[in-house]
VEXGU-918127 format. One record per residue (C-alpha): x negated, y negated, z negated; residue number from 1. Coordinates in steps of 0.001 Angstrom, whole numbers, plus 500000, padded with zeros to 6 digits. Last residue first. Layout:
<nodes>
<node <X, Y, Z>, NUM>,
...
</nodes>
This chain:
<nodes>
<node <063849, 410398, 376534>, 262>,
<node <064808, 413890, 377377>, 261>,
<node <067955, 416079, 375435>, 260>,
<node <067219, 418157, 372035>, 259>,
<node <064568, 415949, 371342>, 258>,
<node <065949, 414850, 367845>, 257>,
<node <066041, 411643, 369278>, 256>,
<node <067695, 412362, 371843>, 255>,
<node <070215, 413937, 370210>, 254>,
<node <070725, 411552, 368037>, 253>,
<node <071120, 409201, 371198>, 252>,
<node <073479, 411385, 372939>, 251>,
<node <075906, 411498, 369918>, 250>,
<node <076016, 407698, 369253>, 249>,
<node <076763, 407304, 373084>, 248>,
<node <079398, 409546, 372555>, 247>,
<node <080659, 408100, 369149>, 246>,
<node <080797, 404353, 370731>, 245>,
<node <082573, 405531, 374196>, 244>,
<node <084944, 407225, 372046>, 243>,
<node <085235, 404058, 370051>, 242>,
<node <085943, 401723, 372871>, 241>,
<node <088011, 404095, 374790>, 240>,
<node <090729, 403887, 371686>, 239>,
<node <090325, 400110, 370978>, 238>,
<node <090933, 399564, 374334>, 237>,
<node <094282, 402052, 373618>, 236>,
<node <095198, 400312, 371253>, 235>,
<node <095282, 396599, 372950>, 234>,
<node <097148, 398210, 375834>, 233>,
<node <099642, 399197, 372866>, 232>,
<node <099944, 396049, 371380>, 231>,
<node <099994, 393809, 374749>, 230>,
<node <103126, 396393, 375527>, 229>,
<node <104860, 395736, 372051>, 228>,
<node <104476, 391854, 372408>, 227>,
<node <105971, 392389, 376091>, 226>,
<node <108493, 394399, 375087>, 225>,
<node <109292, 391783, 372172>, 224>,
<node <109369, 388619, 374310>, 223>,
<node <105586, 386762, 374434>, 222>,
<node <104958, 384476, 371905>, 221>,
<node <101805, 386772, 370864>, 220>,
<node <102802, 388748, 368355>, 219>,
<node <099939, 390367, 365450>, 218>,
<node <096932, 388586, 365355>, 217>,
<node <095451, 391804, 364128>, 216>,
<node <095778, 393465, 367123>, 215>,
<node <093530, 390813, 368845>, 214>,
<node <090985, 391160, 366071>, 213>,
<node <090924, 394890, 365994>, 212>,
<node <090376, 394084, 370101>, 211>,
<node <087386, 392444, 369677>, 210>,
<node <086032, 394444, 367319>, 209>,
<node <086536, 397341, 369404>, 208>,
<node <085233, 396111, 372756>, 207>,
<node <082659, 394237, 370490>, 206>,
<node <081474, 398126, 369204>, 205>,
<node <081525, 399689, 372824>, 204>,
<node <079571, 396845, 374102>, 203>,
<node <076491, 397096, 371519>, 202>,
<node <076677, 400889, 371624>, 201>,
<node <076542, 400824, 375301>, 200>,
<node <073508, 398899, 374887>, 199>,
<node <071712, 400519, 372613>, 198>,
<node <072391, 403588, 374446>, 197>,
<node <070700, 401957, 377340>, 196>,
<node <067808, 400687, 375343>, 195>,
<node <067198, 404760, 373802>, 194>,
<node <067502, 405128, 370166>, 193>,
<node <063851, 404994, 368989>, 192>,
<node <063472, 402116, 367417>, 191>,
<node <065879, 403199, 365086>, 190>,
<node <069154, 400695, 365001>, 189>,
<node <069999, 397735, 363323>, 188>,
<node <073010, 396355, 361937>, 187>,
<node <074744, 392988, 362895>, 186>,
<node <077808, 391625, 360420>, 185>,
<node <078025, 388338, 360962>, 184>,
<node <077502, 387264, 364161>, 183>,
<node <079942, 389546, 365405>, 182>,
<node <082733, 388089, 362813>, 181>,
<node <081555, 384885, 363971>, 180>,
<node <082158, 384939, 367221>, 179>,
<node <085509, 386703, 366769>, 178>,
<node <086542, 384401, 364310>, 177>,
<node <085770, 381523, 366987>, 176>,
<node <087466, 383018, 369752>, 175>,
<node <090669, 383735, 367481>, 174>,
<node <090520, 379816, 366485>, 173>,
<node <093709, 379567, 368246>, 172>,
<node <095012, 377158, 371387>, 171>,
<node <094106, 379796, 374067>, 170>,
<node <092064, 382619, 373037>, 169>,
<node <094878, 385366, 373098>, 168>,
<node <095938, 384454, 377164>, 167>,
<node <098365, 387286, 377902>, 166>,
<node <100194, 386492, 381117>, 165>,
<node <101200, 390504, 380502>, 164>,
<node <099184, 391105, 384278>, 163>,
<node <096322, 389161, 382822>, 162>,
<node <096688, 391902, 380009>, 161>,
<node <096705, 394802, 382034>, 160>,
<node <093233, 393032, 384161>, 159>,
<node <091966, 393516, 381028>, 158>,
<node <093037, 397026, 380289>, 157>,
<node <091800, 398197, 383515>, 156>,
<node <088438, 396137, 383768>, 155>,
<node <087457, 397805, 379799>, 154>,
<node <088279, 401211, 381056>, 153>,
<node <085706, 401063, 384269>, 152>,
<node <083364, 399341, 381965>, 151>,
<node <083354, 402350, 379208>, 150>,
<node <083718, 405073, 382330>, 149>,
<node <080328, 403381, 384031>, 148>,
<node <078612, 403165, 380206>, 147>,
<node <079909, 406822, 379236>, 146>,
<node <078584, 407818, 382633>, 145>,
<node <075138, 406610, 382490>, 144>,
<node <074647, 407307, 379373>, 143>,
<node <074791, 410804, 380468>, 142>,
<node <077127, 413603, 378756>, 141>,
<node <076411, 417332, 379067>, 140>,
<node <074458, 417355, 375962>, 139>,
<node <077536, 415863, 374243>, 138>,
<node <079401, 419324, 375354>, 137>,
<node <076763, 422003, 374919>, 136>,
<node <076449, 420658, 371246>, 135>,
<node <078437, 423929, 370054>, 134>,
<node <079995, 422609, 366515>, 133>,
<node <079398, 425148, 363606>, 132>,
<node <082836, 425064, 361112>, 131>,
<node <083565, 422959, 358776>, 130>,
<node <082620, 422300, 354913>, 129>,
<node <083796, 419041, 353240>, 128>,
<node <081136, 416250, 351646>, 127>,
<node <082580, 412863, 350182>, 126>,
<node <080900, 409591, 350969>, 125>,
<node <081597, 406669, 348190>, 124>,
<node <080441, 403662, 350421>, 123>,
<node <080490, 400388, 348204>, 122>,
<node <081470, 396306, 348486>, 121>,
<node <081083, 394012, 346422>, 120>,
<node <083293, 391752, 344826>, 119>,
<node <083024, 388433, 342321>, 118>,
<node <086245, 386553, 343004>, 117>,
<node <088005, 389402, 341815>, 116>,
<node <086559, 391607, 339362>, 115>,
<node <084406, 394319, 340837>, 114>,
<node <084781, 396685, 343579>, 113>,
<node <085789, 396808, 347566>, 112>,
<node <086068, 399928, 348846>, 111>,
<node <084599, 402077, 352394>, 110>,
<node <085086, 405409, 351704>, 109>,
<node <082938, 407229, 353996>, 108>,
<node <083470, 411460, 355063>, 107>,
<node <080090, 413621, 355152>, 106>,
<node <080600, 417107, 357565>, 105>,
<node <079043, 420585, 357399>, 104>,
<node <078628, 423236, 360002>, 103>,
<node <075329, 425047, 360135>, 102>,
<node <074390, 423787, 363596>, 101>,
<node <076287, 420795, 364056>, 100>,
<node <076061, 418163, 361230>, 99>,
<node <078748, 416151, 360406>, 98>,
<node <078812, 412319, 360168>, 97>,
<node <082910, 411084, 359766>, 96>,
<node <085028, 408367, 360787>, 95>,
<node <088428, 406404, 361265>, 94>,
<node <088457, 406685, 357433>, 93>,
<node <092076, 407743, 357753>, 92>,
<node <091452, 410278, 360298>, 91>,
<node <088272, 412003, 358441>, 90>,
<node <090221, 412042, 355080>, 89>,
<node <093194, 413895, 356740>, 88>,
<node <091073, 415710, 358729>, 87>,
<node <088795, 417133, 356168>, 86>,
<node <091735, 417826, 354075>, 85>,
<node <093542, 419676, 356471>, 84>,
<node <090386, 422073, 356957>, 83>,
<node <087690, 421940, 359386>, 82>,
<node <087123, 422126, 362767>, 81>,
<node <084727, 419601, 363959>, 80>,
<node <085834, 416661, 365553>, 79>,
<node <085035, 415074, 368921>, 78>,
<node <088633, 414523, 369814>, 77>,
<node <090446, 414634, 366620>, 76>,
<node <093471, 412455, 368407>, 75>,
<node <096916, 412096, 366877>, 74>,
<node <095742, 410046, 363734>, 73>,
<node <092591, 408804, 364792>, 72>,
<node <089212, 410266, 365012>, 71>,
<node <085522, 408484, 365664>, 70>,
<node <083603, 411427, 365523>, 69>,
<node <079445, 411145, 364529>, 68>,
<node <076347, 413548, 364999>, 67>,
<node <073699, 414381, 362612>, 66>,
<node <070440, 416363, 364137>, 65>,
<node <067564, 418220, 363387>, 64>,
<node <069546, 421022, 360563>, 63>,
<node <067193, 423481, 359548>, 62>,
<node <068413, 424488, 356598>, 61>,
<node <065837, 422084, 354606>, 60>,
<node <067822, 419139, 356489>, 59>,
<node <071382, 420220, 355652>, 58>,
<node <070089, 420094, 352302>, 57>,
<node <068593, 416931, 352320>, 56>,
<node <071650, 415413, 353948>, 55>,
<node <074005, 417265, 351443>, 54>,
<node <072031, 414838, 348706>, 53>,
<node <074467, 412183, 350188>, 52>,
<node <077664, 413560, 348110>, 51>,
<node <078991, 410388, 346587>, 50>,
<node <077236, 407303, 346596>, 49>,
<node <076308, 403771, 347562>, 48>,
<node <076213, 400334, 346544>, 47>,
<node <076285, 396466, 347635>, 46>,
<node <076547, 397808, 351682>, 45>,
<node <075298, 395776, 354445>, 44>,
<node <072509, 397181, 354601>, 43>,
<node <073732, 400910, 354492>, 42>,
<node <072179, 403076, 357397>, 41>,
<node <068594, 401087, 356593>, 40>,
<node <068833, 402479, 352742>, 39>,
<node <069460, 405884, 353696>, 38>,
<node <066922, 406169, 356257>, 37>,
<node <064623, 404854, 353430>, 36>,
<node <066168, 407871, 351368>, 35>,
<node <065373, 410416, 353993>, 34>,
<node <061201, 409395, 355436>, 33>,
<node <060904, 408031, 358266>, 32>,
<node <060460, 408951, 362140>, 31>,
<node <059903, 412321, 360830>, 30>,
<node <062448, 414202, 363391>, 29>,
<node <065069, 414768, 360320>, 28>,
<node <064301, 410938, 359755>, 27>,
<node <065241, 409932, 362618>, 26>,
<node <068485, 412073, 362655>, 25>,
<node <069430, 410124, 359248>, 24>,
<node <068825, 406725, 360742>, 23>,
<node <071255, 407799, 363899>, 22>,
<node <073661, 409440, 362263>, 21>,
<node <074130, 406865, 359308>, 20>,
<node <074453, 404244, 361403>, 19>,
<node <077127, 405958, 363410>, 18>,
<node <079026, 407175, 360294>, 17>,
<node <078725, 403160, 359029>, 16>,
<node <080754, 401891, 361864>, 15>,
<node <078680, 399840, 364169>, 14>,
<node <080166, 396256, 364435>, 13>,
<node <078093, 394794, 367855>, 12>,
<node <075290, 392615, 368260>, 11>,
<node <072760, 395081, 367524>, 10>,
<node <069777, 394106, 365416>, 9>,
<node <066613, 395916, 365417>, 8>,
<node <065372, 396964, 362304>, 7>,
<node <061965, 396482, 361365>, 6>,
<node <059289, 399185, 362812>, 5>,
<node <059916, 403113, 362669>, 4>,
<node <056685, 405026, 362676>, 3>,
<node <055782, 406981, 366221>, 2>,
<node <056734, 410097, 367005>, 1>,
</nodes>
């Protein structure tokens, strides 16, 4: 394989279990070495620690690939099975790296630390034991599919919202915060995640920021069922978003294992 070059930057918010499932699997396959894969997962990131050294671990038992769920209360779709307190700390996250073969699973804390007016920000990750995960199911995925479903969603809930006479951009700096948030915070990605994954990644992750933003904004002038409606199609965007996201994630760790062609 060849050696990793500069990051490139994606123009989407990538959750920091899908950075660190990516960089780590490239460095199981000896695209670089562990702690620089570290490093490039968390750039954003003023410190980090907790339980990483389970990476090297997982590694020397043979592990070749980390893969990424993007959970929410009500929905551990992608999950491994694990104990309440895996879920519970999985769910609230919104995220959690877990290797497949040997069953083991790395939960982020993202905080903010230091005396106000002077933060930083740190990733405390906290290691929990599950059970093996059968990869039969991501391998079964194309990018071609997860992209196709991913626009197919995105058209459905937007043309919901035209239907609400939902205009969020209109008279609000909401377009501008949005353009800025995305400017903002841009990770990279190994060189050797494949360009359509990049791509679905990149869309998957403004879907979601995008509509975090929107949801955020809370009511919209519109009458209450209305307001509650724009809310929940906004949800469930946010929902498709992310499992597009963690899918793609998945098929381009294991492609980069070489556990599925380039």
């Amino acid at each position: 394989m060849p050696a990793q070059s500069d990051q490139r930057d994606s123009s989407a918010l990538l959750p920091v279990s899908v950075r660190l499932a990516l960089w780590c699997t490239a460095a199981y396959a000896g695209q670089l070495p562990l702690p620089q894969a570290l490093a490039r997962a968390h750039p954003d990131v003023d410190h980090v620690g907790g339980d990483l050294s389970r990476l090297e671990l997982w590694r020397d038992l043979g592990e070749s690939v980390v893969l990424v769920s993007l959970p929410r209360p009500g929905d551990v779709t992608g999950m491994p099975s694990g104990s309440l307190d895996l879920v519970g700390a999985a769910t609230a996250a919104g995220e959690c790296a877990f290797v497949p073969g040997i069953g083991g699973a790395l939960v982020p804390a993202v905080e903010a630390f230091g005396p106000e007016g002077d933060q930083g920000t740190q990733v405390v990750w906290t290691a929990y034991d599950c059970d093996p995960v059968p990869t039969h199911r991501v391998e079964a995925l194309s990018l071609g599919e997860i992209e196709m479903r991913l626009r197919e969603d995105l058209l459905s809930h937007t043309s919901d919202l035209e239907d609400l006479d939902v205009r969020p951009w209109a008279g609000s700096d909401m377009r501008r915060i949005a353009d800025e948030r995305l400017a903002h915070r841009a990770w990279g990605v190994p060189e050797s995640v494949p360009r359509r994954a990049l791509r679905v990644l990149s869309l998957a992750g403004t879907v979601s920021e995008t509509a975090d933003l929107g949801l955020e904004a809370g009511p919209t002038g519109l009458n209450s069922v209305a307001n509650t409606a724009h809310r929940a199609v906004l949800t469930q965007l946010r929902h498709v978003a992310e499992r597009a996201l963690a899918d793609a994630t998945n098929v381009a760790a294991l492609t980069i294992a070489g556990a599925l062609p380039s």
